[in-house]
MARMI-47507 format. One record per residue (C-alpha): x, y, z; residue number from 1. Coordinates in steps of 0.02 Angstrom, whole numbers, plus 32768, in hexadecimal, padded with zeros to 4 digits. Example, Ala and Ser with C-alpha at 12.3 -4.5 7.8 and 13.67 -1.06 7.14 Angstrom:
# MARMI-47507
PT   px   py   pz   k
PT 8267 7F1F 8186   1
PT 82AC 7FCB 8165   2
//
This chain:
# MARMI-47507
PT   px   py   pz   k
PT E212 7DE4 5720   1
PT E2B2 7E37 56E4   2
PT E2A2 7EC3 5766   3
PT E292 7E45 57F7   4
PT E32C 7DEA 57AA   5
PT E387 7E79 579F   6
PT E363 7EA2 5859   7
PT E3AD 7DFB 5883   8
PT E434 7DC8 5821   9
PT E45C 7E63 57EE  10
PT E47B 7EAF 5722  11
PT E471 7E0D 56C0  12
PT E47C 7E53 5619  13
PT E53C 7E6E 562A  14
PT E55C 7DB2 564C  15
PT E4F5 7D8C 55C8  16
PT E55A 7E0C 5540  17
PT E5F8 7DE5 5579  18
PT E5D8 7D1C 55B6  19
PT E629 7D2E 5664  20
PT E5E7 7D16 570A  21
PT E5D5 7D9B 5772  22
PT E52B 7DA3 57C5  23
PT E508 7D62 5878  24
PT E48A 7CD6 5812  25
PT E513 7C35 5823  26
PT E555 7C5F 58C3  27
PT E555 7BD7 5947  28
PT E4EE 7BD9 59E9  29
PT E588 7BC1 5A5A  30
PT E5DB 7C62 59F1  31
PT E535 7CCC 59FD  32
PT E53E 7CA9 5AB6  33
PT E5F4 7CD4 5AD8  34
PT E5CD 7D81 5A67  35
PT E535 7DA5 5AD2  36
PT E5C5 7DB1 5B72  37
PT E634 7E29 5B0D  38
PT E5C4 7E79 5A72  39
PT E555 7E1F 5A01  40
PT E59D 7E16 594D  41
PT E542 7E7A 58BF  42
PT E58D 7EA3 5836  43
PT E59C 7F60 57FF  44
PT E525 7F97 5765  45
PT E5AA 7FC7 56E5  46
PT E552 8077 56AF  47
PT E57C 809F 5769  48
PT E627 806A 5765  49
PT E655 80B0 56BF  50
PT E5FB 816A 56FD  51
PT E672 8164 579F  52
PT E70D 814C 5735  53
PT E6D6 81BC 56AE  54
PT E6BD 8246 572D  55
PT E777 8232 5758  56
PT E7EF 82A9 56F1  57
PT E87B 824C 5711  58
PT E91E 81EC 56A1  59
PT E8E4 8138 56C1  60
PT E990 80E3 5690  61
PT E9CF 814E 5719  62
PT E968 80DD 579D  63
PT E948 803A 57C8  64
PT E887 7FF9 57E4  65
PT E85A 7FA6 588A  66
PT E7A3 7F5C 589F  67
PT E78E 7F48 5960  68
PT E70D 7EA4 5976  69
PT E730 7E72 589D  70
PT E6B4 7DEB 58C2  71
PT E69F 7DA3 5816  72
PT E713 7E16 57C7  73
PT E681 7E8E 576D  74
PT E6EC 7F2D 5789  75
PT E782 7EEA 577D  76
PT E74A 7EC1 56B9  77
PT E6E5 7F6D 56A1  78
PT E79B 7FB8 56DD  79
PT E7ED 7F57 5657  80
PT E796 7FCC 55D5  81
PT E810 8063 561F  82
PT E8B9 807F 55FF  83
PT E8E1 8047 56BE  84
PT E9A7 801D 56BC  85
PT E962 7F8B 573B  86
PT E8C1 7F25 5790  87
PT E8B6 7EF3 582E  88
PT E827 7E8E 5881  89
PT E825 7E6A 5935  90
PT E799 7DDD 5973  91
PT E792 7D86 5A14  92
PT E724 7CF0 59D8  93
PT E79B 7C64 5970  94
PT E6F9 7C3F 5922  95
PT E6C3 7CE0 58E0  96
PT E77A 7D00 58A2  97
PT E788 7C5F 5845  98
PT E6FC 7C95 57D8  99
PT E752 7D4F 57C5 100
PT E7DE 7CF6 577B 101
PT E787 7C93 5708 102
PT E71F 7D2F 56D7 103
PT E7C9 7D7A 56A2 104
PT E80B 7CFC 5644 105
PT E773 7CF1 55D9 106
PT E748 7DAC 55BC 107
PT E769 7DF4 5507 108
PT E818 7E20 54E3 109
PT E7EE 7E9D 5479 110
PT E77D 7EF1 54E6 111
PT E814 7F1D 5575 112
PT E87B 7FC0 5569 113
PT E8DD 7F6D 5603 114
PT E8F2 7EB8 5606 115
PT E963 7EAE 56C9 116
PT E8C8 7E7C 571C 117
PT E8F2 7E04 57AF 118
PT E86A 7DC5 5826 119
PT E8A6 7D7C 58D7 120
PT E86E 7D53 5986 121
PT E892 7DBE 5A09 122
PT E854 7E1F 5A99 123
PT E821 7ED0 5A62 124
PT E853 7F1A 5B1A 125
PT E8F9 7EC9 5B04 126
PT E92F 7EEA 5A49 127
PT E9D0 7F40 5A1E 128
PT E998 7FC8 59B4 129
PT EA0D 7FD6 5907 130
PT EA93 8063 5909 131
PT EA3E 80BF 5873 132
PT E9A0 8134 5862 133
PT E91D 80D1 5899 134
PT E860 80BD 5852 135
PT E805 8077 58CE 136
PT E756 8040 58BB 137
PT E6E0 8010 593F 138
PT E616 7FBE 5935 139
PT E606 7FDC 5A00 140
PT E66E 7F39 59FB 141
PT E67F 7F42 5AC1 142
PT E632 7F4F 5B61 143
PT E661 7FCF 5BCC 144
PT E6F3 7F95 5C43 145
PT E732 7F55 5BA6 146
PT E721 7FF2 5B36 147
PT E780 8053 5BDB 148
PT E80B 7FCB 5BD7 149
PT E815 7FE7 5B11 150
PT E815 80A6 5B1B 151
PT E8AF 80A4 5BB7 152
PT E905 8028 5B30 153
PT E8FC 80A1 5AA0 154
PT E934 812E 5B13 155
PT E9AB 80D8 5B40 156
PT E9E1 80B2 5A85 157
PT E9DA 816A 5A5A 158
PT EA44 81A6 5AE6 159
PT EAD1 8132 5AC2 160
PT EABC 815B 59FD 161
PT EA67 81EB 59E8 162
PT EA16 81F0 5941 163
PT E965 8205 58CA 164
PT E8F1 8188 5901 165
PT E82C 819B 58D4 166
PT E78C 814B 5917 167
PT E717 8112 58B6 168
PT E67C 80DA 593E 169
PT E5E5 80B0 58FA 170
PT E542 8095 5976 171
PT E5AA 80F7 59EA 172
PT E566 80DC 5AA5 173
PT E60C 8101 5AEF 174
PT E63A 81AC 5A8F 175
PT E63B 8201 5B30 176
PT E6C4 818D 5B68 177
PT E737 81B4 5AC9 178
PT E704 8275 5ADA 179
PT E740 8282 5B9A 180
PT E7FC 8248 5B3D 181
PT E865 82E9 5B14 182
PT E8B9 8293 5A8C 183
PT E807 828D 5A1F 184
PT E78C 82F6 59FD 185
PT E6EE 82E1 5989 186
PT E700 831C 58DB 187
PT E66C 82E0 5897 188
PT E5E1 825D 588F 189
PT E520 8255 5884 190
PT E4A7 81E5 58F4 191
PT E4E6 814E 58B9 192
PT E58D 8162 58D3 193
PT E620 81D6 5918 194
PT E6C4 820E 58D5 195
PT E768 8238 593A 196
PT E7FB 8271 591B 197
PT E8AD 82B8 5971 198
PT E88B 831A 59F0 199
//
């Protein structure tokens, strides 16, 4: 049934529109298994997404987009439809990566307002955050001594360079952790999701 699919796999209908592959329906045992120790991938439902970044009032060529856990790459290409000056995804599985990139390479040209969209491997505690205004986006992409690791990292970022840098968290079990930072508060969000911004 299309609502137990959708429970599972995730939102379909986008794969099928756009002919990428973005649900968690092809992934690997051994790759489901090694998410299960860090977060289980599931891509983002794109009305989500596109009310988070709509509810920012903000000059996206100003910043650069950064999709914490870009799994298959679904918000890195629903960030592609804004006028982001850059992309970023940042995945720890090879696996899930590999299929980001090919997702990128195949999605419609014409469909991108920025087309700097670069997909790569790397620990999300460890990442050097890019000197400009930063988007970042987050689908509880962590556990919990890895989200505190990520959050000292971005503090860290901020106090070298300060400068605007916005969170975009949806399913947002660790709010209270970005809350507790003094350089974010909440500007906005709904049950789904929660919205911060400089503090």
């Amino acid at each position: 049934m299309p609502d137990r699919r959708r429970q599972r796999y995730g939102d379909v209908d986008y794969d099928w529109e756009y002919r990428v592959d973005t649900t968690s329906a092809t992934i690997r045992w051994r790759t489901r298994l090694r998410g299960l120790l860090h977060s289980p991938y599931q891509p983002v439902e794109p009305e989500l997404f596109r009310a988070m970044l709509n509810a920012l009032h903000i000059d996206f060529t100003r910043f650069t987009f950064i999709d914490i856990g870009s799994g298959k790459g679904r918000a890195l290409l629903l960030a592609s439809e804004y006028p982001f000056e850059r992309i970023l995804g940042v995945e720890l599985l090879p696996e899930l990566n590999q299929i980001a990139r090919e997702n990128i390479r195949k999605f419609p040209r014409h469909l991108q307002r920025c087309s700097n969209i670069e997909a790569r491997v790397e620990d999300a505690t460890k990442i050097s955050f890019p000197p400009q205004g930063l988007v970042i986006f987050l689908f509880h992409p962590l556990p919990e001594a890895d989200f505190v690791k990520f959050l000292a990292n971005l503090n860290g970022s901020l106090e070298t360079l300060p400068r605007p840098i916005y969170l975009l968290y949806a399913h947002p079990v660790f709010a209270g952790m970005v809350e507790s930072c003094r350089r974010f508060k909440r500007i906005g969000g709904s049950e789904q999701y929660a919205l911060f911004g400089p503090g």
